[in-house]
N, C-alpha and C positions, 0 to 999 in steps of 0.2 A: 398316382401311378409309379412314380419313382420311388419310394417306400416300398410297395410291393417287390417291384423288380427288384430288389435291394435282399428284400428277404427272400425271393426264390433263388437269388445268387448265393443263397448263405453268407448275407452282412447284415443280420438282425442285430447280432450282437455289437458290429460294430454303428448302428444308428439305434441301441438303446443305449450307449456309452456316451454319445454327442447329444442326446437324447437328455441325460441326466446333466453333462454339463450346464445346461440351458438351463433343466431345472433348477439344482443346484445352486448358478451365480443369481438365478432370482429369488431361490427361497432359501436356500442355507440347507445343510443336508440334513437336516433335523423335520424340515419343515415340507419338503418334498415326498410325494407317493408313490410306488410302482406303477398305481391306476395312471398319476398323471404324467409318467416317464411312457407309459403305454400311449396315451392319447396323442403327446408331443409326437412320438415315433410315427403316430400312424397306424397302430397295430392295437390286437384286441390285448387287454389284460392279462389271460394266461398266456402269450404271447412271449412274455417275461420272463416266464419262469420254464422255458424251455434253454433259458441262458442261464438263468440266476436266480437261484434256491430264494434268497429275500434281500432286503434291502441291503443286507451289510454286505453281502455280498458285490451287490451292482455297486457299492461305493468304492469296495474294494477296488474292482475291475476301474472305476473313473482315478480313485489313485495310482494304480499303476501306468494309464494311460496319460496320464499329468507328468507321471515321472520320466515314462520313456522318450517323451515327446524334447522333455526340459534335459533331462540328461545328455538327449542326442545331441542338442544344439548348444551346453555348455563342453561336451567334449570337443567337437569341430570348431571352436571358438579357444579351445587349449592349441589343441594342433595346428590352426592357424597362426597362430600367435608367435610375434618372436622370441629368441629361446633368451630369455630374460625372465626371471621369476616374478618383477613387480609386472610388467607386463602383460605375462599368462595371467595373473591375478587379475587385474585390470580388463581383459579380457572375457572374461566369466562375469563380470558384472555388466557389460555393454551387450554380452548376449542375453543375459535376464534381462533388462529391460527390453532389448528389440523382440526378445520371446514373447512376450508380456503384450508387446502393439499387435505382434502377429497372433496370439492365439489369447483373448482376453477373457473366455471364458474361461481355458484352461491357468490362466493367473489367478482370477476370482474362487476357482475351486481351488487351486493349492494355497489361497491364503485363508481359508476357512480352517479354524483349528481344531486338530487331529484328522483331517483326513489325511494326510502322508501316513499318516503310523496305520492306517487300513492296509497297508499294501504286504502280499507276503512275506514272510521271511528272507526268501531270496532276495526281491528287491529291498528290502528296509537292509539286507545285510551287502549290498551294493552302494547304496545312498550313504549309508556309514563311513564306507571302504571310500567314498568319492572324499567326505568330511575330511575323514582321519589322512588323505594325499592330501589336501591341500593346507591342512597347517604345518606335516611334515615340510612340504615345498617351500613355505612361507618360515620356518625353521631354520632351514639350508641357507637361506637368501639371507636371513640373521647373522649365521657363521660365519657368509661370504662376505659379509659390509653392506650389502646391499638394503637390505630394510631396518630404520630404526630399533634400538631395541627396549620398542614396547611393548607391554605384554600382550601375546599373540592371541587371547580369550579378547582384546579390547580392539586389537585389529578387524579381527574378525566379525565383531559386532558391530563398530565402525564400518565398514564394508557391504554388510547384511542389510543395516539402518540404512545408508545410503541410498543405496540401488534398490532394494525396496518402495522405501518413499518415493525414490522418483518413477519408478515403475506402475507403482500407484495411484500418484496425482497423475500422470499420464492419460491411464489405465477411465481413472472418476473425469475423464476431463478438463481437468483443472490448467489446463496451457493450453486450451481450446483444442481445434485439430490438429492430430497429431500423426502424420505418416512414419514407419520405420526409418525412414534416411534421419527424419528429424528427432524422431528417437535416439537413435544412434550418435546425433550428435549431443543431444542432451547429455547424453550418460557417457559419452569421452570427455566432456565438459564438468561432470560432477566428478567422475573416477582421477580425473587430471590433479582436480586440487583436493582429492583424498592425495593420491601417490605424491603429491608435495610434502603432506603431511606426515609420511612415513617414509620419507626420505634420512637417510645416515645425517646425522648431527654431530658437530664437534667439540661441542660445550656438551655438559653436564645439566639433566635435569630433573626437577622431582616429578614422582606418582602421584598427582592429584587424589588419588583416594587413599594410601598410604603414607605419602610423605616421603616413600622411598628414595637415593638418589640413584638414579640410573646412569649409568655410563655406556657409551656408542660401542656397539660388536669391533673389535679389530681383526683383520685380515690374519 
């Protein structure tokens, strides 16, 4: 009954969206049907396609629903944040993990690869634009003395890796159950002893994969 009611309110579309997610984190979006994104919903087959032309399209719609949900809650996690640039950084990663406890379908589909690059133009040239502020930021904080100066492709990925994995083992299980509070504090716990790591230094030191010597940003 609440399926119906759902689609006489005009929300088909959005319970064939949550619909696919399901599908989706259990079969990978390769391996998932319309018929059986119908079935989940509640609704008959052509059902579907009064939303979405074919499948690439409903994926599309489940990536941009990934992305606005993850977006929302990585910007109110800037804005919260104190106005310190390791900080804001730090900050974006403790909201991906707690995203991740509270919507774990929607983790499972944006860690399935290529479904982000489903999303239109506009959002992929949003998601970019989000990319391309935060090394600028992590840039500035270089200039200032603030974040070591390693190269900002290694920070970055250090960061990614991190909050990632722990998002993930979360996500499988893997630290038994897990509420957001304790989320949260997993990933102030992991992001703490990145930000050690990238902490200003006053010695000189080499690039492990070039041999480079680096020297500390000065003010």
């Amino acid at each position: 009954m609440a399926t119906k009611k759902a689609y006489h309110h005009g929300n088909l579309r959005a319970a064939l969206v949550a619909a696919a997610l399901k599908e989706i984190a259990k079969t990978g979006p390769d391996g998932f049907s319309l018929r059986g994104v119908a079935r989940r919903a509640g609704v008959s087959a052509p059902a579907v396609y009064r939303h979405f032309a074919d499948k690439d399209a409903l994926l599309a719609a489940v990536a941009e629903e990934c992305w606005d949900r993850i977006g929302a809650a990585l910007l109110a996690a800037v804005e919260a944040a104190p106005d310190d640039a390791l900080e804001r950084f730090r900050a974006t990663g403790i909201a991906y993990v707690t995203f991740a406890v509270e919507h774990p379908e929607h983790f499972r589909a944006m860690s399935v690869p290529g479904l982000i690059e489903r999303m239109s133009p506009d959002r992929m040239e949003r998601a970019n634009a989000w990319s391309t502020e935060e090394r600028a930021a992590l840039a500035r904080a270089q200039e200032a003395g603030q974040i070591a100066a390693l190269p900002l492709d290694d920070i970055m990925l250090a960061a990614t890796s991190l909050t990632h994995g722990v998002a993930a083992q979360i996500v499988e299980g893997r630290f038994g159950k897990v509420d957001v509070a304790r989320a949260r504090e997993l990933a102030i716990a992991a992001t703490a002893v990145l930000g050690a790591g990238v902490t200003p230094r006053s010695e000189t030191w080499k690039d492990p994969r070039t041999g480079v010597e680096l020297r500390p940003k000065r003010r």
